[in-house]
DRENTORKOL-565898 format. One record per residue: residue number from 1; residue in three letters; x, y, z of N, C-alpha, C in turn. Coordinates in steps of 0.05 Angstrom, whole numbers, padded with zeros to 5 digits. Example, Ala and Ser with C-alpha at 12.3 -4.5 7.8 and 13.67 -1.06 7.14 Angstrom:
<sites>
SITE; n; res; n_east; n_north; n_up; ca_east; ca_north; ca_up; c_east; c_north; c_up
SITE; 1; ALA; 00264; -00114; 00156; 00246; -00090; 00156; 00264; -00066; 00156 .
SITE; 2; SER; 00257; -00045; 00142; 00273; -00021; 00143; 00258; 00001; 00157 .
</sites>
This chain:
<sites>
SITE; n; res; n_east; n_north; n_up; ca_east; ca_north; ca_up; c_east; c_north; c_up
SITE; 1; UNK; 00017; -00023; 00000; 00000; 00000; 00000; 00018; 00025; 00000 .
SITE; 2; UNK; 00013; 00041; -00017; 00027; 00068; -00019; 00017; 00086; 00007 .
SITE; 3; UNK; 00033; 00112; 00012; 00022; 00123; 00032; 00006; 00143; 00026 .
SITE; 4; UNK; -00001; 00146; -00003; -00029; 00160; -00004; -00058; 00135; 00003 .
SITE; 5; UNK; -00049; 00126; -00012; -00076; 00099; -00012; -00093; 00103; 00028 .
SITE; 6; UNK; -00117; 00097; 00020; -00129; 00085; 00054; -00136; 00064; 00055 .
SITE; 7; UNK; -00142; 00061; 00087; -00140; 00022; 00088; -00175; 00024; 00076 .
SITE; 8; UNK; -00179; -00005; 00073; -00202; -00010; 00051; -00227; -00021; 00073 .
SITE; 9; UNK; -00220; -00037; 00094; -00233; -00044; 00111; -00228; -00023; 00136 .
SITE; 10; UNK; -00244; -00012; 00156; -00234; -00003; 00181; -00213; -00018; 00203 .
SITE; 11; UNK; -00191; -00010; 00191; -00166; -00019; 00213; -00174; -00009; 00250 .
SITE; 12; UNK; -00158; -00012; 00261; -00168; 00001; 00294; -00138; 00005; 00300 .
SITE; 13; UNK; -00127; 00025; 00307; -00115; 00031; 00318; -00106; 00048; 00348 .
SITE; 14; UNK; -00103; 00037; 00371; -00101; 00051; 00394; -00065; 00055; 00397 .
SITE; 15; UNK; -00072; 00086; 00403; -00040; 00099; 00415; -00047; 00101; 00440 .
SITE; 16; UNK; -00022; 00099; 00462; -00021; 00106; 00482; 00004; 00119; 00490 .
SITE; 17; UNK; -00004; 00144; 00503; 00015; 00154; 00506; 00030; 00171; 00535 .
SITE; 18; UNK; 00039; 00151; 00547; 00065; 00158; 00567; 00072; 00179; 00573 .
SITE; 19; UNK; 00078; 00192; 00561; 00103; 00225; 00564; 00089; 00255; 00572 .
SITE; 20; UNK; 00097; 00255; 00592; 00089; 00287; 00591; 00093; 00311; 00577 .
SITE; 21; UNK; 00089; 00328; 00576; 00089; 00353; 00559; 00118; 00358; 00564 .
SITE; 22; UNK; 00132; 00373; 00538; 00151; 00388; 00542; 00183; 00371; 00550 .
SITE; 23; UNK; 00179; 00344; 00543; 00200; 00324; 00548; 00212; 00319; 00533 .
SITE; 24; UNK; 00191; 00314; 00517; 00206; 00308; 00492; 00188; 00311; 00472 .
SITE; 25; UNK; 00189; 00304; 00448; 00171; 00296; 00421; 00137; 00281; 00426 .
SITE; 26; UNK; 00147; 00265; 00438; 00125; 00243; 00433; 00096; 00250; 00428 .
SITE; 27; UNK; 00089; 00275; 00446; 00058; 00285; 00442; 00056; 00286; 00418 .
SITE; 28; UNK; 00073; 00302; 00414; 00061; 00314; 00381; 00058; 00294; 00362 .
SITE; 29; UNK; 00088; 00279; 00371; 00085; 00241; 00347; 00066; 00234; 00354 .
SITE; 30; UNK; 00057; 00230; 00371; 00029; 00214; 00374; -00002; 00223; 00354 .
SITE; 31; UNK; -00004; 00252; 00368; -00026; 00263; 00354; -00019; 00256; 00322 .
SITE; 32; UNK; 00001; 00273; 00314; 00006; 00269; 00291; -00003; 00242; 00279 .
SITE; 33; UNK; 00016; 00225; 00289; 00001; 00191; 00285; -00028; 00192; 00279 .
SITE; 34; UNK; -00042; 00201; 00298; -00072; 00191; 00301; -00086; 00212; 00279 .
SITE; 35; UNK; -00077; 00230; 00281; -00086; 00243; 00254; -00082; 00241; 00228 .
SITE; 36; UNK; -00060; 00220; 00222; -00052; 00216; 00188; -00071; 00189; 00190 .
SITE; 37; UNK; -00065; 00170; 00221; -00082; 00140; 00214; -00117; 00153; 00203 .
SITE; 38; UNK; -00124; 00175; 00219; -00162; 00180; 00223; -00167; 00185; 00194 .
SITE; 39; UNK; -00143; 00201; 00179; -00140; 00212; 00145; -00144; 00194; 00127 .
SITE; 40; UNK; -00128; 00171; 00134; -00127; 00149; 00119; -00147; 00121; 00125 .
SITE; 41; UNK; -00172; 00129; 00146; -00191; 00117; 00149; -00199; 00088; 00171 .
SITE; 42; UNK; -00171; 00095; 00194; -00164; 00076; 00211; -00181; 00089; 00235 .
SITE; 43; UNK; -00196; 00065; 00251; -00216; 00087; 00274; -00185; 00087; 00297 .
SITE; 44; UNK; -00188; 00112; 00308; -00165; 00111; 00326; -00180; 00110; 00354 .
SITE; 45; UNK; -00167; 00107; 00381; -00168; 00103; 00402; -00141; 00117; 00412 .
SITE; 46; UNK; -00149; 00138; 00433; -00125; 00147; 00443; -00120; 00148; 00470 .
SITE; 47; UNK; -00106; 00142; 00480; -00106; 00132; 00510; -00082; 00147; 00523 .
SITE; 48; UNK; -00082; 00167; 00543; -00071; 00178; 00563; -00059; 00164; 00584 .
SITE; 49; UNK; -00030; 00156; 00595; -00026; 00132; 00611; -00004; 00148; 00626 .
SITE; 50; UNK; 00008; 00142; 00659; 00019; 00150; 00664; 00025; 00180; 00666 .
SITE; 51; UNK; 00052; 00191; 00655; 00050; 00223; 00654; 00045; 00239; 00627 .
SITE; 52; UNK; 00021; 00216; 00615; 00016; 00229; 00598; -00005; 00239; 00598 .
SITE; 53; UNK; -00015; 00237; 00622; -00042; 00240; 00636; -00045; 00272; 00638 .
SITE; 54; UNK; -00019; 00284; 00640; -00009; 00316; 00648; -00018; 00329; 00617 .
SITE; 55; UNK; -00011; 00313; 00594; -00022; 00323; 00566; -00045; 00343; 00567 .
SITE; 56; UNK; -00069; 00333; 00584; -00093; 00334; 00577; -00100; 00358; 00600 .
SITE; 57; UNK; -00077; 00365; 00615; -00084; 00389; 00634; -00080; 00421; 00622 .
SITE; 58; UNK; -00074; 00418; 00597; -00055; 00436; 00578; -00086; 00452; 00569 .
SITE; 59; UNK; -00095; 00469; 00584; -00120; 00477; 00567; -00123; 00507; 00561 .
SITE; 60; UNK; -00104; 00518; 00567; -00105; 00545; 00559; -00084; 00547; 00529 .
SITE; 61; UNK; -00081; 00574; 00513; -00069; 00574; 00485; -00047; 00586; 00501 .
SITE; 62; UNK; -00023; 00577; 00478; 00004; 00590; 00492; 00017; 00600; 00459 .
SITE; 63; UNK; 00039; 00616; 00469; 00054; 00621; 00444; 00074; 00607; 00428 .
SITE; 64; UNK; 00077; 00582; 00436; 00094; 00566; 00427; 00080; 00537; 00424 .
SITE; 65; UNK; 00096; 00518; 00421; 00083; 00484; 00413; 00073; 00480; 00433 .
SITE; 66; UNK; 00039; 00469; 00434; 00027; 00472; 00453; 00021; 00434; 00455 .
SITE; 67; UNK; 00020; 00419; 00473; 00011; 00392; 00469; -00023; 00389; 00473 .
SITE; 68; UNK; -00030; 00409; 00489; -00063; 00415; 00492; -00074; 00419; 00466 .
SITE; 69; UNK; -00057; 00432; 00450; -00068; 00441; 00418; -00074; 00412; 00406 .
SITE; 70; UNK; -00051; 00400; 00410; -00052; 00383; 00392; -00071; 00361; 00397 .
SITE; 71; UNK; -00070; 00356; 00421; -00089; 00334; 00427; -00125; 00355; 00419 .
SITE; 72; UNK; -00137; 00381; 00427; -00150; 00383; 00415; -00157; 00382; 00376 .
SITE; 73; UNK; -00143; 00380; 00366; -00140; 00371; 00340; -00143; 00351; 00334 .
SITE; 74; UNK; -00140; 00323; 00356; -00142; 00302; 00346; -00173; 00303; 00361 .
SITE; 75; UNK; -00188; 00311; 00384; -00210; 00316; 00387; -00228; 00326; 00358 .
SITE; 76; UNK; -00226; 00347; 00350; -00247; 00365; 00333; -00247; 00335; 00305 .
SITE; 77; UNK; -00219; 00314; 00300; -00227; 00294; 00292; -00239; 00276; 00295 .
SITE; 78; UNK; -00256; 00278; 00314; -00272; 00259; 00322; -00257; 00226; 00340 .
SITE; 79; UNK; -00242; 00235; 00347; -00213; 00213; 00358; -00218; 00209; 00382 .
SITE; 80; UNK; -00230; 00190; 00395; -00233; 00185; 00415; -00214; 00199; 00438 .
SITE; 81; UNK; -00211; 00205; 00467; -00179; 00208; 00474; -00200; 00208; 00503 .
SITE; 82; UNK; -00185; 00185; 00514; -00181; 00182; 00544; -00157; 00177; 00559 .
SITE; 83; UNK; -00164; 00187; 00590; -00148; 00189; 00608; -00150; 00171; 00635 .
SITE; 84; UNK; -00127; 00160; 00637; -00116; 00129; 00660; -00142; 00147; 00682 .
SITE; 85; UNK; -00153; 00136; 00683; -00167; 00141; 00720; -00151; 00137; 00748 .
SITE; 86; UNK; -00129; 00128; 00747; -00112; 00122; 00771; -00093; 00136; 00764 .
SITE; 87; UNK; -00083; 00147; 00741; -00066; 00161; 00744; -00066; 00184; 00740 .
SITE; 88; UNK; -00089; 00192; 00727; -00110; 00225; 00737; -00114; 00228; 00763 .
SITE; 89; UNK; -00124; 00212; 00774; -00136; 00212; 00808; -00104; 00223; 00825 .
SITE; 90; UNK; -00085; 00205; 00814; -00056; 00209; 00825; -00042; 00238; 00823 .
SITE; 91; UNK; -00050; 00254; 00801; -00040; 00279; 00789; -00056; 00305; 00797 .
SITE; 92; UNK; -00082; 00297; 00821; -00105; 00313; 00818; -00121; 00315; 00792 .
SITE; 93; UNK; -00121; 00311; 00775; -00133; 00312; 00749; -00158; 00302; 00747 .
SITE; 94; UNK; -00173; 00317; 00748; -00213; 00317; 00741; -00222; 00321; 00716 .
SITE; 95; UNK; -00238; 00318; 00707; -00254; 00325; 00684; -00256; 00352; 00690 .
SITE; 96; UNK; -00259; 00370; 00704; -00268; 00400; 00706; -00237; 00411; 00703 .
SITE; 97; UNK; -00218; 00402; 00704; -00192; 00409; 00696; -00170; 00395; 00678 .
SITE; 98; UNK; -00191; 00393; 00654; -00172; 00377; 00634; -00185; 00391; 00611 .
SITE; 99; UNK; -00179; 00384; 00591; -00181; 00391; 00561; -00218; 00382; 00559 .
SITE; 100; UNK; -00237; 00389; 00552; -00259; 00384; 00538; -00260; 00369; 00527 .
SITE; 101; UNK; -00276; 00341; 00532; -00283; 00314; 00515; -00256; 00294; 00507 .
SITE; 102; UNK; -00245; 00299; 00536; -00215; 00280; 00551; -00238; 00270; 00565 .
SITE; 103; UNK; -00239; 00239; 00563; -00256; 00231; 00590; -00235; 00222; 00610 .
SITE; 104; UNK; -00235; 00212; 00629; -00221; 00204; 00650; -00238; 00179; 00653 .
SITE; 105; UNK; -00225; 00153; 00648; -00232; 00113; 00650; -00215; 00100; 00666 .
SITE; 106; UNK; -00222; 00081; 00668; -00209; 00058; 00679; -00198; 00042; 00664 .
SITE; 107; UNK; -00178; 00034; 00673; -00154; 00011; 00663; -00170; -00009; 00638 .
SITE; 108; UNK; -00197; -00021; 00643; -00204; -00040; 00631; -00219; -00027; 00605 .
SITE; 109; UNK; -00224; 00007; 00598; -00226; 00015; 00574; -00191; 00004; 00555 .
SITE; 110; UNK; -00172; 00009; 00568; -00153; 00005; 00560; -00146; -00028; 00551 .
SITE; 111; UNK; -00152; -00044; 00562; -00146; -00071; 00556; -00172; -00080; 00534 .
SITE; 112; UNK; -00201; -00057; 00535; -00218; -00065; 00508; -00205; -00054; 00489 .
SITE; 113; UNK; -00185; -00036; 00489; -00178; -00020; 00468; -00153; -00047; 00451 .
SITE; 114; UNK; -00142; -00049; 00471; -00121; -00073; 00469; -00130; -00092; 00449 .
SITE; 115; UNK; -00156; -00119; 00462; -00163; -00127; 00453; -00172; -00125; 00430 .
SITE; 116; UNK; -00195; -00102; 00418; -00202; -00095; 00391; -00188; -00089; 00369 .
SITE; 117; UNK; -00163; -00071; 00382; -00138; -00057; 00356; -00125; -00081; 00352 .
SITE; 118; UNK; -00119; -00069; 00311; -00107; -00084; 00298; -00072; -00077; 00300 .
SITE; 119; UNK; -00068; -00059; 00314; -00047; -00044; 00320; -00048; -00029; 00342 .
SITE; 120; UNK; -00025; -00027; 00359; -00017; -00019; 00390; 00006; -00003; 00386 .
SITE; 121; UNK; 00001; 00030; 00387; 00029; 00033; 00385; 00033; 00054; 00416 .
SITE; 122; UNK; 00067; 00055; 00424; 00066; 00066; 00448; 00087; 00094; 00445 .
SITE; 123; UNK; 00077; 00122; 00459; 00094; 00131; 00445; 00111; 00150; 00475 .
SITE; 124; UNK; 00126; 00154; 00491; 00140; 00157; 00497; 00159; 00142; 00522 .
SITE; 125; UNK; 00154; 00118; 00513; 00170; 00096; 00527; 00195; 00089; 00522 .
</sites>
């Protein structure tokens, strides 16, 4: 398959992503990821784990690379994106202080995500 081409059947793809803001790359690889797979017609699943949980606390605009931007971008795509519930709870992190339509789940959304995707990728591990 070329990388213009899209997959022909709905592939599933879940990212999860580890890394906090401002560490390194990974946010942005990730979104990015989930936004060329959603282009190319793969349903994505995005999952917040660990300190990547801090991603989704990013809700004001800033003047430089924002990781709140980006993950809203993969939102307004219709991209699923949840957040570890134990490791929100751990960070203070609520729904009333996170990004808009970040839900905050439990571990076992993550292992349905597991189970369903035809692909698992992890991105700041």
């Amino acid at each position: 398959m070329t990388t213009d081409q899209t997959v022909t059947s709905s592939k599933i793809l879940t990212i999860v992503l580890i890394k906090g803001p401002y560490a390194s790359e990974a946010v942005d690889m990730a979104c990015k990821t989930a936004l060329k797979a959603k282009q190319k017609g793969y349903i994505v699943h995005f999952f917040l784990y660990l300190d990547g949980t801090w991603n989704a606390h990013l809700t004001g605009d800033k003047n430089y690379n924002n990781p709140g931007d980006w993950l809203r971008r993969v939102l307004r795509k219709q991209i699923e994106v949840k957040s570890c519930e134990r490791c929100s709870i751990a960070r203070d992190l609520t729904e009333k202080n996170i990004i808009d339509g970040i839900y905050i789940s439990g571990s076992s959304d993550l292992i349905d995500f597991f189970i369903e995707s035809d692909v698992v990728l992890t991105f700041g591990g």
